[in-house]
N, C-alpha and C positions, 0 to 999 in steps of 0.2 A: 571619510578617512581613507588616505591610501596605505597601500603595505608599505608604502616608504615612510610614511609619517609616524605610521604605528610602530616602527623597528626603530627608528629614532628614537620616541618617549622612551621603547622597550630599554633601550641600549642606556639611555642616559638614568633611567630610574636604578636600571643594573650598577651603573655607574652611584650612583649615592650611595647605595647597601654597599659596594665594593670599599669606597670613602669609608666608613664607617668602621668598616673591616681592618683599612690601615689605621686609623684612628686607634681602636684595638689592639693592634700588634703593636704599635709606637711604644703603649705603657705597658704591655705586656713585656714586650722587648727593654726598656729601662729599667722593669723591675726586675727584670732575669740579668741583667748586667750591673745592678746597680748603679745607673749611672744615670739621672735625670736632669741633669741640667741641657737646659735648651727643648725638654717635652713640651713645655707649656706654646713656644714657637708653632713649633712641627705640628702640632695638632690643630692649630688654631689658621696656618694656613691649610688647612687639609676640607676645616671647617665653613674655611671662607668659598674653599670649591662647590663645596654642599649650597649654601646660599646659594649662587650664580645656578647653578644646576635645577636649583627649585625656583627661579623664577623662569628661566628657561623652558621646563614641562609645563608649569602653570599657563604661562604664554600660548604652548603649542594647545594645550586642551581645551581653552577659552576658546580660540580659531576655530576647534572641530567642533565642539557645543555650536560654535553660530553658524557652521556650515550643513551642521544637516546629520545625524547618525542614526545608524542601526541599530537594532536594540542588542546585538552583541559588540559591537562597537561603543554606546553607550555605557553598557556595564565596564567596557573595559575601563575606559576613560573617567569616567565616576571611582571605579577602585582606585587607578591612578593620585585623581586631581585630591581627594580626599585622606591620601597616605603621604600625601606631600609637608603636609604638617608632623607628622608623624618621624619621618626621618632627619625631620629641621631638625627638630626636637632630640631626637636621638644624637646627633652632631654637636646638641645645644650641654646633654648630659657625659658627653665623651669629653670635651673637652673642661669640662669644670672637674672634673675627675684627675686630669693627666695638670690639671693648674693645681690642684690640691696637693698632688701626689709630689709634683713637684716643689713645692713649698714646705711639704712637709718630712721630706725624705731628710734634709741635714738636723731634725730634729726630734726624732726618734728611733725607734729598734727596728730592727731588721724585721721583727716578727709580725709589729704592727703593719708593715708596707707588705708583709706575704699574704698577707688574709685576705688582699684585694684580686691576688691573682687567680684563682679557681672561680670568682666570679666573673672573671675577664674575659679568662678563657671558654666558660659558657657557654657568654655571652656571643663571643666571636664563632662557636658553633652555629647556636643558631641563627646568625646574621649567615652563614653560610648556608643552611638549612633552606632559609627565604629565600635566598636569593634563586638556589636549584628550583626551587617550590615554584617563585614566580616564573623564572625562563620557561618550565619544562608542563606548568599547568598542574604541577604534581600535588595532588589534595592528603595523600599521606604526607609527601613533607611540611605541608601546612600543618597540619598538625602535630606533626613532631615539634615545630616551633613554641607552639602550645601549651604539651605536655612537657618539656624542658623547664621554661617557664613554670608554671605549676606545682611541677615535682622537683625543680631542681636548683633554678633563682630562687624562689621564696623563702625555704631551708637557709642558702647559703647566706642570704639578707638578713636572716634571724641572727644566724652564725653569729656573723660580723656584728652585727649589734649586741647580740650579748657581748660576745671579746671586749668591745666599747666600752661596757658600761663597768666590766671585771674591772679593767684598767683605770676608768676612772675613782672605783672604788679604792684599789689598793695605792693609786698615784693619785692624789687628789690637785697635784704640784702640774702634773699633766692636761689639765682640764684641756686643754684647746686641741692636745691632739689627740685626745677621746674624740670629742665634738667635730674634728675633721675627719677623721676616720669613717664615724658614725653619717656624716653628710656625703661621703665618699661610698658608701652600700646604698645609701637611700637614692642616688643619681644613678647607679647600677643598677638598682630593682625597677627603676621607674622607667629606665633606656630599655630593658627587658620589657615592659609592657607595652610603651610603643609598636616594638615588633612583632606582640603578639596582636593589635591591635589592625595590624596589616595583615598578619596570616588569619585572621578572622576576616575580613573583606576578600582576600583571597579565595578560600574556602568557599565564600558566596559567591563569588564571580564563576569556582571551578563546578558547581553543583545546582546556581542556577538561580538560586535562592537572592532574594532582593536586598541590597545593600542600606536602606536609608536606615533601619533602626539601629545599625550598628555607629562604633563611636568616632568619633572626627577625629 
């Protein structure tokens, strides 16, 4: 691998967290304005960037695998090629979020569309979190991604499903936007583990420790 190859992947994987990030602020930003028509668009070109971008890395790491790597080069490119699924995925759960959100906003209360935003906003910390963690080699920030996750998505994922299930209780007329609501935390907690899923292979790459037993 050269320093030119590796600044590339660096640059375009930055490039996907960053994706994700506006993906994030799109429904952040619609829910703070109230105003979601046209999020379901905006997000799903955003996502379609994500794709191009992961076959893109994929491409450049298969080349370096059959040219020959160092065992710090290896690691690197193994973290890499192995988080690529992982931020699909994440692009995959941002936007079925911001289609929900959008489908659901002319048909229900104000209140039920707030309860997504404190996991949104999180969320988009620790997408910021990763991304410093990845550029800078920083193994506290990996783990802050972590302990956010942990301590603070899981809580707020409970949150929202209780809210869900209060509301389907007392509205039973409302079933569908219980059940979206509730499918709208579940794709937020699950985009939350993705991330932590990469600051775990992170943490192995910054400390040395061998990446295969951890999750794809």
């Amino acid at each position: 691998m050269t320093d030119g190859t590796g600044s590339l992947i660096t640059g375009r994987f930055l490039r996907m967290l960053s994706i994700t990030l506006e993906q994030l602020s799109a429904v952040r930003d619609a829910s703070d304005r109230a105003e979601f028509a046209g999020l379901t668009a905006r997000v799903k070109l955003l996502e379609r960037e994500t794709d191009a971008l992961e076959r893109e890395i994929e491409d450049a790491c298969l080349v370096a695998f059959a040219s020959g790597l160092g065992p710090d080069e290896l690691a690197f490119h193994l973290l890499v090629f192995r988080s690529l699924s992982n931020l699909e995925r994440v692009g995959d759960y941002a936007f079925s979020v911001a289609r929900d959100l959008e489908m659901l906003a002319p048909r229900t209360r104000s209140a039920t569309l707030q309860d997504v935003l404190p996991l949104v906003r999180l969320l988009s910390e620790m997408v910021e979190t990763l991304a410093f963690a990845f550029a800078e080699r920083d193994v506290q920030a990996a783990r802050e991604v972590m302990r956010l996750d942990f301590e603070q998505v899981d809580a707020l994922y409970e949150q929202m499903q209780r809210a869900s299930l209060t509301r389907l209780m007392e509205r039973p007329e409302d079933t569908e936007v219980a059940l979206t609501a509730g499918r709208m935390a579940r794709n937020l907690e699950r985009l939350g583990d993705h991330l932590v899923n990469v600051a775990e292979r992170l943490e192995a790459l910054i400390l040395g420790r061998p990446q295969a037993a951890l999750s794809p």
